[in-house]
N, C-alpha and C positions, 0 to 999 in steps of 0.2 A: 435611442436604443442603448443599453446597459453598454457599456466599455467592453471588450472580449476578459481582462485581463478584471473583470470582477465575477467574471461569468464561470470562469476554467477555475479549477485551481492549480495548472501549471500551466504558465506560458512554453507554447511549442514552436515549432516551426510549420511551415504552412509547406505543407506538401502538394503537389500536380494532381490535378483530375484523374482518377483513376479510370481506365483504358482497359484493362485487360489482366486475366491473371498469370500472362505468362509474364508479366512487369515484374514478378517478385522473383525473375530468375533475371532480370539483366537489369536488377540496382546493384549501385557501385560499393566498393568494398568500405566498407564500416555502414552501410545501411542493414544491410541482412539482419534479420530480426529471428531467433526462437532457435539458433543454432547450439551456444550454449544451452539452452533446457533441453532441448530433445537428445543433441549426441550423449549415447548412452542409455537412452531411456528404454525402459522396457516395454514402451509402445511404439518405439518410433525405432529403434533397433535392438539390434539382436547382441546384449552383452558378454555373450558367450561366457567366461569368467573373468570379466574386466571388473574391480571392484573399486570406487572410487574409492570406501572408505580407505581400505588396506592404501591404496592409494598417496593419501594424505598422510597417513601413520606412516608411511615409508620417507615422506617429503619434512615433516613437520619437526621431526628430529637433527636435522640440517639448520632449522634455525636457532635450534639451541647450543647447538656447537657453534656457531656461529656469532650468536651471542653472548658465548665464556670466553672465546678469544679475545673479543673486544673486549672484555672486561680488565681491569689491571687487576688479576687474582691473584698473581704472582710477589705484587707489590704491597698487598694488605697483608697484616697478620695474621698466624694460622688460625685463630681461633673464627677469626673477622671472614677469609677466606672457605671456613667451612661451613659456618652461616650464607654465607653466600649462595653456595652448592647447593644447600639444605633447601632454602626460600625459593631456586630455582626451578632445583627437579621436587618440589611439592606444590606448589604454588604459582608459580612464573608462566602463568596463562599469553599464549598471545594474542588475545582477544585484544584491541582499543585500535586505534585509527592513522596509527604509523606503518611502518611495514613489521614483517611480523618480528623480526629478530630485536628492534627498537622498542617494539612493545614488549617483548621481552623481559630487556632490560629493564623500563621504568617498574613493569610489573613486579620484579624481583627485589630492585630496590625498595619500592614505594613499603612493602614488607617486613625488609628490617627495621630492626629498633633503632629510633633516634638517637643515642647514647653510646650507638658502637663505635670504637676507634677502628677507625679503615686506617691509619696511619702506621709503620712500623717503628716499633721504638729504638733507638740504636741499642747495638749487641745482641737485637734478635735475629736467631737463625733461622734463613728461607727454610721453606720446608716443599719438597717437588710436590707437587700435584699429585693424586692416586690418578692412574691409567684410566680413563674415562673409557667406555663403552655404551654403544648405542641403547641399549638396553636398559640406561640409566635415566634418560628419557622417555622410556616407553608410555610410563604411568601419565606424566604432567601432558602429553603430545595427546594422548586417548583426550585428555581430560579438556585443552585446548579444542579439538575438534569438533567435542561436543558442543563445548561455549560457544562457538563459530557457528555450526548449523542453528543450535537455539536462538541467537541474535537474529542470522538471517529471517526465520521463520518469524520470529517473532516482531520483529521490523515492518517488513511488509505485510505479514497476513492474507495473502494471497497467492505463496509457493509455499511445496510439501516439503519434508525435509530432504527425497530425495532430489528435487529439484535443486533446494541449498547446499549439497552438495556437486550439484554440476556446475553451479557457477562457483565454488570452491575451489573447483578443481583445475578450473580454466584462468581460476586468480591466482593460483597457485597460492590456495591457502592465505593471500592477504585480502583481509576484509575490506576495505575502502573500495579495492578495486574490485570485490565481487560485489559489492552492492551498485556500485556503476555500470557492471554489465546487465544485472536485475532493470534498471535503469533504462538503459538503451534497449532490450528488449521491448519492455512496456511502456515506452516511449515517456517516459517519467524524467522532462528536463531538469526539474527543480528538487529532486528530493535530497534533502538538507542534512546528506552523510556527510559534508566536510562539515556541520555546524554542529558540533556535542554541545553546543548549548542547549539543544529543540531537547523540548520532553521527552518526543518519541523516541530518541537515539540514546537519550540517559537510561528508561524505561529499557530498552533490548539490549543495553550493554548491563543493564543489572541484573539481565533474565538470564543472558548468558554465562556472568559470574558463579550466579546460582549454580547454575547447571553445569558449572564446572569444577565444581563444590569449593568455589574461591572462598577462605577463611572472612573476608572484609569486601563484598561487595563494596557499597558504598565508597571503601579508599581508592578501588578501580575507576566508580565514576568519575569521580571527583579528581582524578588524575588525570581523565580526559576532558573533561568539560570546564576546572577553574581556569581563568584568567591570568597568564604570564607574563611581569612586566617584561617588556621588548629587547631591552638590555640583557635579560637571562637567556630569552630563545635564539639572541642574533649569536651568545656566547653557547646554545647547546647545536643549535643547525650544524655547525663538520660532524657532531660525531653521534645527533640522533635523526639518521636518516640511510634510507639503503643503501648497504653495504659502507657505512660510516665509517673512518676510520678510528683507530682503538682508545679507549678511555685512559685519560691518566685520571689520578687518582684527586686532582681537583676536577674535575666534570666529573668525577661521581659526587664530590662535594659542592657543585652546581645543582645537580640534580637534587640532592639533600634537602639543599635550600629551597630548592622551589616546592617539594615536598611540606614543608613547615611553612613557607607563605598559605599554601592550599590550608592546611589545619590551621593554621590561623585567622581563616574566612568569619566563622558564626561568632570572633568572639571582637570583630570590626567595632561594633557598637554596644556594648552594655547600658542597661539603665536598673536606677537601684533606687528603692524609695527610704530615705535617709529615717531613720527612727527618732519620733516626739518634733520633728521639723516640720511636718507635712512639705517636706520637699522633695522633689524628684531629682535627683543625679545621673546626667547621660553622662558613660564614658566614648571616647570615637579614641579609633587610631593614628596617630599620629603618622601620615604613611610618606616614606620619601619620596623625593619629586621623581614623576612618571610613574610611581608604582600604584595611585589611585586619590582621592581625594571624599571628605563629607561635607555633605552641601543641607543648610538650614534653612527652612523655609518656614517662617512664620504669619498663617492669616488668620483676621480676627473678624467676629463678627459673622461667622459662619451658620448660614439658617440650616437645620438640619431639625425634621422630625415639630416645628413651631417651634426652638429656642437658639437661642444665640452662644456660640462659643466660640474662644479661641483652638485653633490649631496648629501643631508645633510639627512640622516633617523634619524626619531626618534620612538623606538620601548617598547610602554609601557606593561609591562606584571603583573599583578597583581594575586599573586601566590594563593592556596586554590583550592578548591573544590567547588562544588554548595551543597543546602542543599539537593538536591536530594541524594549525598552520603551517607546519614544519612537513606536512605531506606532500607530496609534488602532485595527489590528485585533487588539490585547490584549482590548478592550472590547466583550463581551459584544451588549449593545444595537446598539452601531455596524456589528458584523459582521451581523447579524441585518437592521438598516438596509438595510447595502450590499447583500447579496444578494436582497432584495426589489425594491431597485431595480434591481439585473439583470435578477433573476427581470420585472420591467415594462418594462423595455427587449427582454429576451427576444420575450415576447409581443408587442408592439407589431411587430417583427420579422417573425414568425411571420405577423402579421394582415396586412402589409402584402405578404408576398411569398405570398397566397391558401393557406398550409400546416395542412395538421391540426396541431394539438396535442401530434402520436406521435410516437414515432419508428417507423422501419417495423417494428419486431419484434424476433423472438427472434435475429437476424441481426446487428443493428445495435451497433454498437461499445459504446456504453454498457451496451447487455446484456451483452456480453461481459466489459467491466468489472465489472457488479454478480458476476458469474459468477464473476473471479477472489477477490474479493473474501471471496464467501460460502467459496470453496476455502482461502483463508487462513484464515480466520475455526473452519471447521471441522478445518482440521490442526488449529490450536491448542486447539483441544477435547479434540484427542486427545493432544497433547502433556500437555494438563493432566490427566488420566482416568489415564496412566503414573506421573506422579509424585504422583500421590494414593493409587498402590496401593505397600503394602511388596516389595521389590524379589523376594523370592522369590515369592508373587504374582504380580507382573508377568510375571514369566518366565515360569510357569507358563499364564499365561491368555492369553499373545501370541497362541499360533496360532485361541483364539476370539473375539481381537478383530478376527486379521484376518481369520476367515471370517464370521462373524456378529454383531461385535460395532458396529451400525450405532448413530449417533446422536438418531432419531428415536424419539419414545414418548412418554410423556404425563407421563415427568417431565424435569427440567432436562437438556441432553445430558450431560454428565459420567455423570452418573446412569443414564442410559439406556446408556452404552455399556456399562456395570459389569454392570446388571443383566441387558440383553441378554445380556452374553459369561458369565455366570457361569450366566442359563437354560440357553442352544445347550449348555454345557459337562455338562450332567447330563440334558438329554432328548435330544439328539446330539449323545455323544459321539465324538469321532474316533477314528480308531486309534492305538494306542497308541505312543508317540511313542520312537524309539530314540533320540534326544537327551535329554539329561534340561536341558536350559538354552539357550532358543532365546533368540535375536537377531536385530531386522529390517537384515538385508543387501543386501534385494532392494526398494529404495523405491519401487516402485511396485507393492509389494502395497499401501502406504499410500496412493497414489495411487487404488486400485483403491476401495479404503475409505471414501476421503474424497466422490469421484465418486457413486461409488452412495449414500452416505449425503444428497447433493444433492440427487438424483434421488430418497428417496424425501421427504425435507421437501418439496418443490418438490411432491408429489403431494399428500402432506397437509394440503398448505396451498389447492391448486385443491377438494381433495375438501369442505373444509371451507367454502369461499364456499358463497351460497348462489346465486347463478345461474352461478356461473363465472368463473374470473379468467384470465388470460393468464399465460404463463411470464413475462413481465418485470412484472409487478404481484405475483407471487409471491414473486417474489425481492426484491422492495425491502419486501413485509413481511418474508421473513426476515432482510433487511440491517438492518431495525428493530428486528427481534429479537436480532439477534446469535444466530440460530437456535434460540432458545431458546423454545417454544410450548406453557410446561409449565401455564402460565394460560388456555389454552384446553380445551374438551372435545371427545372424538373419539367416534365411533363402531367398532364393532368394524369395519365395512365399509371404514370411511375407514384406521384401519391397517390391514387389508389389502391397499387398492390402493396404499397406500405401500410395504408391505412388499415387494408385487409390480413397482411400480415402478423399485425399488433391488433387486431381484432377488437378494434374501436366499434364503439355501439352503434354509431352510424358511418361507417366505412365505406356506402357507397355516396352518400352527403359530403364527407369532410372531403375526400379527393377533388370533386369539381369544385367545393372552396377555398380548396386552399390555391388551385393551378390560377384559378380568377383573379388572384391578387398578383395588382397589374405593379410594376414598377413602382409607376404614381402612388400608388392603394401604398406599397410598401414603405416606402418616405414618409406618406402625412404619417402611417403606423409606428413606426420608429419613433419619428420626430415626437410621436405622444407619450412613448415609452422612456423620454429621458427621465432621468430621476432628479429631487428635488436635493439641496446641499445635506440633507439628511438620509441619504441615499434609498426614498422610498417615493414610487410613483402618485403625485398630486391625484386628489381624489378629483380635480378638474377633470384632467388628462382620464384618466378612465372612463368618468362619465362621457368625452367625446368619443373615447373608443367604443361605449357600447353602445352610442347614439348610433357612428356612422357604421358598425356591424348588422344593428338592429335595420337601418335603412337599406344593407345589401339584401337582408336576409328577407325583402320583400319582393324582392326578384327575384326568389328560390323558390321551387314547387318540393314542400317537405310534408310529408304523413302528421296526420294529428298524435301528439303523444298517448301507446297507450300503457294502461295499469292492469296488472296481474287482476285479476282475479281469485282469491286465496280461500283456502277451505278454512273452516274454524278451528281446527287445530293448527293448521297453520298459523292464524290468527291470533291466538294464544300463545305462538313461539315468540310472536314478534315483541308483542307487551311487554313479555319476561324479559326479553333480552334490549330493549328499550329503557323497559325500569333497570337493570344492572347497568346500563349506557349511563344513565340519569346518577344512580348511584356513583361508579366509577369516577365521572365527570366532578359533581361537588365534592368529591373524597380529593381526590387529585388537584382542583383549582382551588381551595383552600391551602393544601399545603404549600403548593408553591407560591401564592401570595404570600402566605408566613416567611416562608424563607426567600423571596424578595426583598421583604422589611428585612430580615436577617442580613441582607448582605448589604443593602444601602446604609444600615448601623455600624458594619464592618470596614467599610468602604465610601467614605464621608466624601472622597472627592470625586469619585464617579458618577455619574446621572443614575436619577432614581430610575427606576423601572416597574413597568405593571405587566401583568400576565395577558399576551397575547393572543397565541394558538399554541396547542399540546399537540406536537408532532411527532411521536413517537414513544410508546409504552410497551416495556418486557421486563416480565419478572426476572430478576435474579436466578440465575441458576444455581449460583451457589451456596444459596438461604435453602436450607434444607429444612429446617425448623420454623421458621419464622416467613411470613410475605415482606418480602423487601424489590421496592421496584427503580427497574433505570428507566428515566423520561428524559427527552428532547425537548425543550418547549423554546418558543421565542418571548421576548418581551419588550416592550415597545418604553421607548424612552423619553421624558418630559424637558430634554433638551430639543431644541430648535437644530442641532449640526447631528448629533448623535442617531442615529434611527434604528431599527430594532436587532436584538442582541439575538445571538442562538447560547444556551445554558443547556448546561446537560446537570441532571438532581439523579440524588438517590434517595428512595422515600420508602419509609417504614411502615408496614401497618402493624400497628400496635396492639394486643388483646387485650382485655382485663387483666390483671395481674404480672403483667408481662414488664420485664425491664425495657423500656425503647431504645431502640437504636437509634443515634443523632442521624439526622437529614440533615443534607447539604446538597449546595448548588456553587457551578462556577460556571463564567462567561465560557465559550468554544471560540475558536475564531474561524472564519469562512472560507476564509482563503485557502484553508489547506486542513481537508476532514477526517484524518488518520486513516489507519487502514482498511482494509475492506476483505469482506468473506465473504461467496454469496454461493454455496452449495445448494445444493438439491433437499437435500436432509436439515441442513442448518445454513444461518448468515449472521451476517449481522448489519442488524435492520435498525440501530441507531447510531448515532455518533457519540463516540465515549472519548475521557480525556485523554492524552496520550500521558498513561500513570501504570507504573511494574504495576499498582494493587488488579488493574485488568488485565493486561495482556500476558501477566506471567505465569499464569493456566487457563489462558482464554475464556479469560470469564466472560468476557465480551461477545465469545460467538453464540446465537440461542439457537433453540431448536425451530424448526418447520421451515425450511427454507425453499425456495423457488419451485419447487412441485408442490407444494402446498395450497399455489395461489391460482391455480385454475378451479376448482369445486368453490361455492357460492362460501363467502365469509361474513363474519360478526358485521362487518361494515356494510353489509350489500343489509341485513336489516335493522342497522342505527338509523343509516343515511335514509332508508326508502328508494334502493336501486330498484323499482320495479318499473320493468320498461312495458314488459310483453309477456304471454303467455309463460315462456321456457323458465321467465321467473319462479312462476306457481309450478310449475314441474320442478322445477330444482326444491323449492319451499316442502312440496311432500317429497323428497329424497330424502332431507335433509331430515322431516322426520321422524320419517322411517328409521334412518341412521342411528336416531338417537335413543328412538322403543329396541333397536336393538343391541346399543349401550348400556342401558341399563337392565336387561334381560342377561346379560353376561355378566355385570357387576352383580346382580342378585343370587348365581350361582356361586359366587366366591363367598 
């Protein structure tokens, strides 16, 4: 069986059997979940004229007095001193991942010019400071605020903004610690706020710059995320950190420096091709001991493409930490601290403005959060279930994972889905498929999949209390499981009304199969589901799986499969939109072949790779002129340790005359599948890179989302879902639907 910790992409803690739903009023303090989102919410109470924003704008002004006094402004010269001011109150955001008056500072500083004398020269006269007023922050504090919620939002992808400002509010305006409370809400152990190394946090601190109409994004990144050697941060920790005490005027000339180490990053390595030499010239930096080092690595004889060459690496690494280390919410205890104290500030709240405990329900914003959440949580399920099977496999089993191959059962989901779609595949089977190599092109069959497989955990898990639990106590056990309930036991009734609730095609079949799997049954199952050192299951092991499935499945009394019956107009939809499959298919599996070879030319020491399965395709929303598309696909690798890649491509179609746009492709990694949306109206139904060019007008989220996926889709006639009669009733809906599409487009 898959390891848990290849399965999730965060490791959690393993929470008790859920009992009862009055359990969510006597867990201990720092469990309580959706307290921050809801207080104040305008479905969950009654704000009367409580405004957070005014709120913050009243708070946020305090951290910039706060950090002029630390400043030694008195000490610089007046000219040095009013640039100071100036970069402050216009600029001096406290968006980055110190606390907020810290961030401040570096923000303010990072700003001026490298060339200003902070020094005073003797014989120059102090000059007092102009009488500050709160008012003189008012401008840069709005503009902070903004940068805050934009981050927030943009980070997770899964809260509104006024959500991002509830947990602002409860952070008190310091970001590290409201993304932790985001965190502990949506039971998110692992999300990588102390790391501004991840993309994703480079990516929402650039969104936020933007949006705070920061002059030099980028200098903000790059303030947060380079590499400090250790000697500088052990010399800046007294006085960059909450409530620090006050700068002399060498730590601002520390700070300086560390500023000019960061710009001094892209120019580590130069290379320069000497003129009428044909020789190439690397320059490296010479870097003092502990502050980084380049490492050469020369191999020869390198088969690549049928010919032999030498290759020369050069590998710079610049040793340190970022200044985020310098936060106290690295630490374990301390985070654990702070949000207890929330968590008691919360409640105090709560009891003072006469409010239950709840929030109002399955309606309420944080439901709908934990909602997207678990929808992420279970794409990735699935994402991981495809590259654990050998790619001709995978092909072969597509159209059963996407009709039956649901994530709920009594063993780990991975597991469940395999076993599920390998059952449907040999007691109803489909018809027999005129494709011989399918590809999902239509993502919201995925969508369709993932949805119903919510719906029936979410069943399983009510069926399984013993007096009753509410959908939003449902979901924060499977938010704790990472939907994984394979330590639990069920009854055969209980998968049934799950099965029924996810409204599996044979829902009264899969309950009595799945309650049948005896302990024993479960072991040899497992035991076949390990994976090979290339982390994909031996086409042995499958074929035993389907041996000894196909041997239960002769002690089952199952109905003969049957097929629609289709009128000829229907008949005629199917072809078209078959041929457009067919089409679609060789448009798409050619380019990404090309640009496989493109990347294996790029990327000489990585294992080559071939195209596997196409697991997700949406146009661009933002191609308004032009078809420009975002695709998922995996690819299977011709090493022996490596096994298969998930790649996200952006691909062009080009017209006659038309200038092309470059297509590209870059690896994804599994383990952790950025954020998630998954509305009613829209979602986002692939996994994109965590890069500003997406998330910083949500280019990412598309339209048709989760009400979309009950009426019959493109996939129900790629695949040939025709099971039963209601098929051909949907088929002339469907129709119909579309002679009265074009009876209105004719009007126009």
């Amino acid at each position: 069986m898959p390891r848990r910790s290849e399965i999730s992409p965060a490791a959690v803690r393993r929470s008790p059997r859920l009992s009862s739903a009055s359990e969510a009023q006597k867990s201990q303090p720092g469990d309580r979940r959706g307290l921050f989102s809801c207080l104040y919410s305008g479905k969950c109470d009654n704000p009367h004229d409580f405004s957070l924003n005014l709120d913050l704008l009243k708070l946020i002004p305090d951290y910039y007095e706060e950090a002029l006094d630390r400043l030694p402004i008195h000490d610089m010269p007046p000219d040095a001193a009013d640039q100071l001011m100036t970069s402050m109150g216009r600029y001096g955001l406290s968006l980055g991942l110190l606390d907020p008056a810290s961030n401040i500072i570096l923000n303010t500083i990072a700003l001026l010019p490298r060339d200003l004398d902070l020094r005073m020269r003797p014989g120059t006269t102090r000059r007092r400071s102009k009488r500050r007023h709160r008012e003189t922050w008012s401008g840069v504090s709005a503009a902070s605020v903004l940068s805050l919620r934009r981050f927030m939002v943009r980070y997770f992808g899964c809260i509104c903004e006024e959500q991002a400002m509830r947990y602002l509010h409860w952070a008190r305006g310091d970001l590290a610690r409201a993304v932790l409370l985001v965190a502990h809400d949506l039971y998110d152990s692992e999300t990588p706020i102390a790391n501004p190394v991840t993309q994703r946090t480079q990516a929402a601190l650039k969104c936020g710059a933007i949006c705070g109409s920061h002059p030099a994004p980028d200098v903000l990144v790059r303030l947060q995320a380079s590499p400090i050697p250790q000697e500088w941060l052990d010399a800046a920790a007294p006085f960059l950190k909450q409530r620090g005490r006050k700068l002399t005027l060498d730590d601002v000339e520390i700070i300086v420096r560390m500023l000019r180490h960061q710009d001094g990053a892209p120019l580590d390595l130069q290379v320069k091709l000497l003129p009428d030499t044909g020789e190439l010239a690397v320059y490296s930096r010479n870097f003092n001991q502990g502050q980084g080092q380049v490492a050469t690595r020369h191999t020869s004889s390198v088969n690549h493409h049928g010919g032999d060459f030498s290759l020369v690496t050069f590998k710079v690494t610049r040793n340190g930490e970022s200044l985020a280390s310098l936060s106290p919410q690295l630490h374990s205890r301390s985070n654990r601290s702070m949000i207890s104290s929330c968590l008691e500030d919360a409640e105090k709240a709560y009891q003072k403005r006469g409010l239950a405990k709840t929030c109002c329900g399955d309606a309420c914003e944080y439901t709908e959060s934990l909602r997207m959440r678990l929808h992420g949580t279970i794409h990735a399920i699935y994402l991981k279930a495809f590259t654990m099977l050998p790619p001709s496999t995978g092909q072969g089993l597509i159209r059963d994972i996407l009709f039956a191959g649901h994530c709920y059962g009594p063993m780990d989901p991975v597991s469940n889905i395999i076993v599920n779609s390998i059952w449907h595949s040999i007691v109803y089977p489909l018809p027999l498929p005129e494709i011989k190599e399918y590809h999902i092109i239509d993502t919201l069959s995925m969508l369709r999949l993932e949805t119903r497989s919510l719906e029936g955990l979410i069943a399983l898990v009510r069926a399984n209390s013993q007096s009753g639990c509410s959908m939003q106590r449902a979901m924060e056990h499977l938010s704790s499981q990472c939907c994984d309930l394979s330590e639990e036991t069920h009854t055969l009734q209980q998968f049934a009304a799950a099965a029924a609730a996810a409204r599996h095609p044979q829902y009264a079949a899969l309950g009595p199969f799945l309650a049948s799997l005896t302990p024993d049954v479960l072991n040899d199952l497992q035991r076949l589901m390990n994976i090979g050192p290339n982390g994909v299951i031996p086409h042995e092991s499958l074929g035993q799986i389907e041996h000894f499935l196909r041997q239960k499945a002769l002690t089952m009394d199952t109905e003969p499969p049957k097929v629609a019956n289709l009128c000829e107009e229907a008949k005629g939809t199917l072809r078209r939109m078959k041929s457009y499959y067919g089409t679609m298919k060789l448009y798409l599996c050619s380019k990404l072949e090309r640009l496989l070879q493109k990347y294996a030319s790029e990327h000489p020491l990585d294992p080559k790779y071939a195209l596997s399965v196409i697991c997700g395709v949406v146009r661009d929303s933002e191609s308004l002129d032009r078809d420009y598309y975002h695709v998922n696909f995996l690819a299977a690798s011709n090493s022996a340790t490596a096994g298969n890649q998930l790649f996200f491509a952006g691909l062009n179609w080009s017209y006659p005359g038309e200038q092309p746009k470059p297509d590209f492709c870059c690896p994804l990694p599994l383990t952790y599948t950025g954020r998630c949306y998954y509305g009613k109206g829209v979602a986002r139904k692939i996994v994109y890179p965590d890069s500003v060019d997406f998330i910083a007008s949500n280019q990412d989220i598309t339209r048709r989302g989760t009400a979309n996926t009950d009426g019959i889709l493109y996939a129900d006639l790629f695949f040939d879902f025709r099971s039963d009669a209601q098929f051909a009733d949907d088929m002339r809906k469907y129709c119909e639907r579309q002679k009265e599409l074009l009876q209105e487009g004719d009007e126009y």
